[in-house]
C-alpha positions as CSV (number, residue, x, y, z in Angstrom):
1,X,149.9,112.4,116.7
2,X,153.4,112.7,116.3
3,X,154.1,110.8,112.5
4,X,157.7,111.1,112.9
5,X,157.7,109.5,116.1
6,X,156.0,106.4,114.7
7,X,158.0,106.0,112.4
8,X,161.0,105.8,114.6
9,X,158.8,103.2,116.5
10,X,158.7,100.9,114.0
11,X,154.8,100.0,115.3
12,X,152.1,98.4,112.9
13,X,148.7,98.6,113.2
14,X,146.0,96.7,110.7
15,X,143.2,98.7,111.4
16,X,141.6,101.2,113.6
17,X,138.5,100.7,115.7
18,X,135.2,102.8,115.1
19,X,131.4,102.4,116.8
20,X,128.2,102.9,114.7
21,X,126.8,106.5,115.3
22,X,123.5,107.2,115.4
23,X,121.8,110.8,114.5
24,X,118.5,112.9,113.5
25,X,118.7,115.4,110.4
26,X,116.8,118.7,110.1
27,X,113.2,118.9,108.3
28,X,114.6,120.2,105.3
29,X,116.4,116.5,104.5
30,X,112.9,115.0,105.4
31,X,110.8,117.0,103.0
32,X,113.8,115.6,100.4
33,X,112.4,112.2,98.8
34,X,114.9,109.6,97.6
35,X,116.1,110.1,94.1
36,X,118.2,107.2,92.9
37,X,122.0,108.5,91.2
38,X,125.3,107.6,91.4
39,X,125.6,107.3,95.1
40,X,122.6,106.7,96.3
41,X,120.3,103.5,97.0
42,X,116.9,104.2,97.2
43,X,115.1,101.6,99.1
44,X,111.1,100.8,100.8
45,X,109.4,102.8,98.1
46,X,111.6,105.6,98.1
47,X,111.6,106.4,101.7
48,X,115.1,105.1,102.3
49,X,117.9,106.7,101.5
50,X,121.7,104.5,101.5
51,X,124.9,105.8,100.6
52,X,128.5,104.5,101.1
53,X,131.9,105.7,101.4
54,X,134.9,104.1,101.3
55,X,138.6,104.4,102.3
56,X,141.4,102.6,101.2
57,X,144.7,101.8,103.3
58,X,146.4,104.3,101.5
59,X,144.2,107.1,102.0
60,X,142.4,106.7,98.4
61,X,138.7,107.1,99.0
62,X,135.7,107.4,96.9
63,X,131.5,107.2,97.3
64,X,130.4,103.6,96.5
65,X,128.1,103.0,93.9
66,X,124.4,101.7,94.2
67,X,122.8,98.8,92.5
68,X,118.8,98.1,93.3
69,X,118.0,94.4,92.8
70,X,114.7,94.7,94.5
71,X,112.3,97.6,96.3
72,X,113.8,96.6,99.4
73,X,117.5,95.2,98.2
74,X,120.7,96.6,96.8
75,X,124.5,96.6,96.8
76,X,127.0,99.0,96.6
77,X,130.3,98.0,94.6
78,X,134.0,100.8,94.8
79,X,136.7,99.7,92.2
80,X,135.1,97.6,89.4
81,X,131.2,97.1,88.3
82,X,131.6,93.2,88.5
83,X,133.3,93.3,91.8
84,X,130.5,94.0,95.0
85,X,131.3,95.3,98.0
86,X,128.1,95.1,100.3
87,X,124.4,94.4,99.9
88,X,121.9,95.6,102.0
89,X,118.2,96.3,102.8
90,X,115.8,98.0,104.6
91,X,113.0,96.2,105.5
92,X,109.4,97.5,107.5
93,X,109.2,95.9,110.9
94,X,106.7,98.3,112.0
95,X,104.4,95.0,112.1
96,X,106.9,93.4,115.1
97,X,108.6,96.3,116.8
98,X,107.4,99.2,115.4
99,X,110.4,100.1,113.1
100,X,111.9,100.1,110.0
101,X,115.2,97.6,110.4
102,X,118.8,97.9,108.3
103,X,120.2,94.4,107.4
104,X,124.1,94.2,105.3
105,X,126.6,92.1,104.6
106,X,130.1,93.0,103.3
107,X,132.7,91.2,100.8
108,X,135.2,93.8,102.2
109,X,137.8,94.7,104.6
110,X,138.1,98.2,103.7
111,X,137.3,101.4,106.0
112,X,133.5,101.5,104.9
113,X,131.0,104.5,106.2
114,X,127.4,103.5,105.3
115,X,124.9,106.2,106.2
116,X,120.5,104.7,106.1
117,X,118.5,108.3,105.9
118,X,115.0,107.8,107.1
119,X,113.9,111.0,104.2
120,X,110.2,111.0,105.7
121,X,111.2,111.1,109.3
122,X,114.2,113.4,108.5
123,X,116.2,110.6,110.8
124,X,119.7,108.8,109.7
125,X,122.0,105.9,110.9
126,X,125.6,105.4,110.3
127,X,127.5,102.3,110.6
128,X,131.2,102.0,110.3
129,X,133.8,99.9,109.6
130,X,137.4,99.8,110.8
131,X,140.4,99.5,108.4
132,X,141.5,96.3,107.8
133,X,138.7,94.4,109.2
134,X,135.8,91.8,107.4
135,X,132.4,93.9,107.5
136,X,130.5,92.1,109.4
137,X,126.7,91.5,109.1
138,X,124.4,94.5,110.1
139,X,121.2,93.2,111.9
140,X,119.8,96.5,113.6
141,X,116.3,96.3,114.1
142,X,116.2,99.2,116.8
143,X,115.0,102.9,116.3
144,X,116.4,105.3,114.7
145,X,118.1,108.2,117.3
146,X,117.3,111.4,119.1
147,X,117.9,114.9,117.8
148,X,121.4,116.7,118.6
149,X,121.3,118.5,121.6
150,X,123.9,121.3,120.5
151,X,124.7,122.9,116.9
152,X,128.5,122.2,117.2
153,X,129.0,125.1,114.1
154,X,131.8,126.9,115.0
155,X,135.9,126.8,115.5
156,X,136.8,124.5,118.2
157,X,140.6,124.1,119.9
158,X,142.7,122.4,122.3
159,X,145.1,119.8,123.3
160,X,145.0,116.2,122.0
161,X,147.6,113.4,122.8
162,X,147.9,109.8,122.4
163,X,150.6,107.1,123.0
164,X,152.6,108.9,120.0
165,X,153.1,112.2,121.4
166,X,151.3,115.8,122.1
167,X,149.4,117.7,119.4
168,X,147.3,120.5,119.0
169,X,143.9,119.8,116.9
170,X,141.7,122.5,115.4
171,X,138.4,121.8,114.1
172,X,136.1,124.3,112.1
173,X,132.6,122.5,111.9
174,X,129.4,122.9,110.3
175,X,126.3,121.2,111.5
176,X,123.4,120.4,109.4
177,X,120.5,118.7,111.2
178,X,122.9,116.3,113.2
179,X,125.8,116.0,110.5
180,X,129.1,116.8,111.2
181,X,131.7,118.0,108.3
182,X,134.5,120.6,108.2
183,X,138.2,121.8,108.1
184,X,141.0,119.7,110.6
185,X,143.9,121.3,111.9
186,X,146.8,120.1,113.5
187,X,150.1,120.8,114.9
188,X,153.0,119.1,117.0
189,X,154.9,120.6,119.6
190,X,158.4,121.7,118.4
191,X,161.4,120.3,117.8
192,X,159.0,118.7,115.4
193,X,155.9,121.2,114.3
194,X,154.6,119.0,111.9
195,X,151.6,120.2,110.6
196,X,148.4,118.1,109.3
197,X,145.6,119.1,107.3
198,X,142.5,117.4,106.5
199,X,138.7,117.1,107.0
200,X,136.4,115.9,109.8
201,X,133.2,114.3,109.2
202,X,130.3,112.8,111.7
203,X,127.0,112.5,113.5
204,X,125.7,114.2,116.6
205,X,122.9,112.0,118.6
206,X,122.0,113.7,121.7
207,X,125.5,114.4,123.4
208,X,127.4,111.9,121.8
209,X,129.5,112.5,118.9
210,X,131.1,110.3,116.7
211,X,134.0,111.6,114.2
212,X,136.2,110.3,111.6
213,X,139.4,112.2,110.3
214,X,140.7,112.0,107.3
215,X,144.2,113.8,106.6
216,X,145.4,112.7,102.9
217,X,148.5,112.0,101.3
218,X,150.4,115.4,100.3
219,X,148.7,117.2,103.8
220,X,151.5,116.6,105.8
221,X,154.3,119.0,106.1
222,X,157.3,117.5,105.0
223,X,156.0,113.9,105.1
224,X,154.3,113.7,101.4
225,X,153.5,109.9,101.9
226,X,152.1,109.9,105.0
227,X,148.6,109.9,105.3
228,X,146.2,110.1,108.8
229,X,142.9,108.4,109.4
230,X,141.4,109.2,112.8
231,X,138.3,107.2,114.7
232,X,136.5,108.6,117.6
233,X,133.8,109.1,119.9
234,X,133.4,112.3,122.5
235,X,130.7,113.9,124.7
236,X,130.3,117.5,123.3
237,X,128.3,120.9,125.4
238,X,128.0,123.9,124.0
239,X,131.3,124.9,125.1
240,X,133.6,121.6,125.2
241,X,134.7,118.4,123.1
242,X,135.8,116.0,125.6
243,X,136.5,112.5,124.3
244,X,139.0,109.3,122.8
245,X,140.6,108.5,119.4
246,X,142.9,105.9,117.7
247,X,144.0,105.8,114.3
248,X,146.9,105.0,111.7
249,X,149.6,107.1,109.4
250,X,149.3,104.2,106.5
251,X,152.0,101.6,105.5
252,X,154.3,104.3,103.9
253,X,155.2,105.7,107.3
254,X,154.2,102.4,109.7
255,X,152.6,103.5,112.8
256,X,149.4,103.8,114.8
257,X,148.4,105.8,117.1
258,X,145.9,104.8,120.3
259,X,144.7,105.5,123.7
260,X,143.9,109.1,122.4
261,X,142.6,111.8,124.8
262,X,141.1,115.7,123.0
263,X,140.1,118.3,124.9
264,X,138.4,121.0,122.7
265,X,137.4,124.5,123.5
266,X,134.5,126.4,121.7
267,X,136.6,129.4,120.2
């Protein structure tokens, strides 16, 4: 993840790629009813609970905030009230299929995390969308996911490399039912050193683990207008973080980063 290196590179990316997780809270989020506020959409009588997050290319990001037009129906707009971002319902299948489905449609191209939580069955989706890219429409009418297999709480380290260079990633997690957040570390090999800070947040469905990293302006030894914002996906044990990433540094420094490969230890 070597910033400088970019740079030098002169390489542009518009966006960064990113699949929808999938994962299963603990019973204390299911006992925990909707209550509509400023970032959250309460939808199906309550059951439903939608919230939104945004990033800008710039590294600027904020929660969106919910408007209910019917019981089943909202939207979400981030910079101005008049301006919406993304609409989107939850509507009972149960009849058909025998679940609940999650329809949206998006009026942005803005890094977007959306996350559906079932509150009754303690179950959540989360649906994401790459920098620089026009949301597109959300038709899932499939189940909801399985229960993490591991409680990933805990310091993990290790080598990490992509097509910019070596680094060193550290990752201090704490797991709630199968929600990922915590503390990001990083740091290049020397002549360089450079050192990033930021925060790590994702899902845990079964084995698989989806991440995004967030590393904002200001966090960046010696680079104050750099920002990172990482995508990935990784198989994760008890023991081990094994998996790919790709991301980009922002237009103030000009460079992405893919083909990413981390390899983290449980400390």
């Amino acid at each position: 993840m070597n910033v400088r290196g970019i740079v030098s590179a002169g390489l542009f990316l518009a966006g960064f790629l990113a699949s929808p997780g999938l994962y299963a809270r603990g019973v204390e989020d299911a006992l925990t009813a909707c209550v509509p506020d400023t970032t959250s959409l309460c939808l199906n009588a309550g059951r439903f609970r939608v919230q939104t997050q945004w990033v800008t290319t710039d590294g600027v990001t904020g929660g969106g905030h919910p408007v209910a037009l019917t019981s089943d129906t909202g939207y979400f707009w981030f910079f101005s009230a008049n301006n919406v971002e993304l609409v989107v319902k939850v509507v009972d299948g149960r009849a058909f299929n025998n679940n609940f489905w999650v329809f949206a449609g998006g009026l942005t191209n803005v890094n977007v995390i959306m996350t559906v939580t079932d509150t009754e069955a303690g179950l959540v989706k989360v649906y994401v969308n790459p920098q620089g890219t026009a949301l597109q429409p959300i038709q899932d009418t499939g189940p909801f996911a399985s229960p993490p297999a591991f409680d990933l709480t805990g310091t993990w380290s290790g080598p990490a490399s992509d097509d910019s260079g070596p680094t060193t990633m550290t990752w201090t997690l704490t797991q709630s039912g199968g929600s990922i957040t915590g503390a990001f570390f990083a740091v290049e090999p020397a002549p360089h050193n450079t050192q990033y800070r930021g925060t790590i947040s994702g899902s845990l469905s079964g084995t698989s683990l989806t991440y995004t990293i967030n590393v904002p302006k200001g966090s960046i030894v010696g680079l104050p207008n750099c920002f990172v914002a990482i995508n990935g996906s990784a198989v994760a044990s008890a023991n081990a973080i094994v998996g790919t990433y790709t991301g980009d540094t922002g237009k103030d420094c000009i460079g992405p980063f893919a083909n990413g490969l981390l390899s983290l230890a449980k400390q």
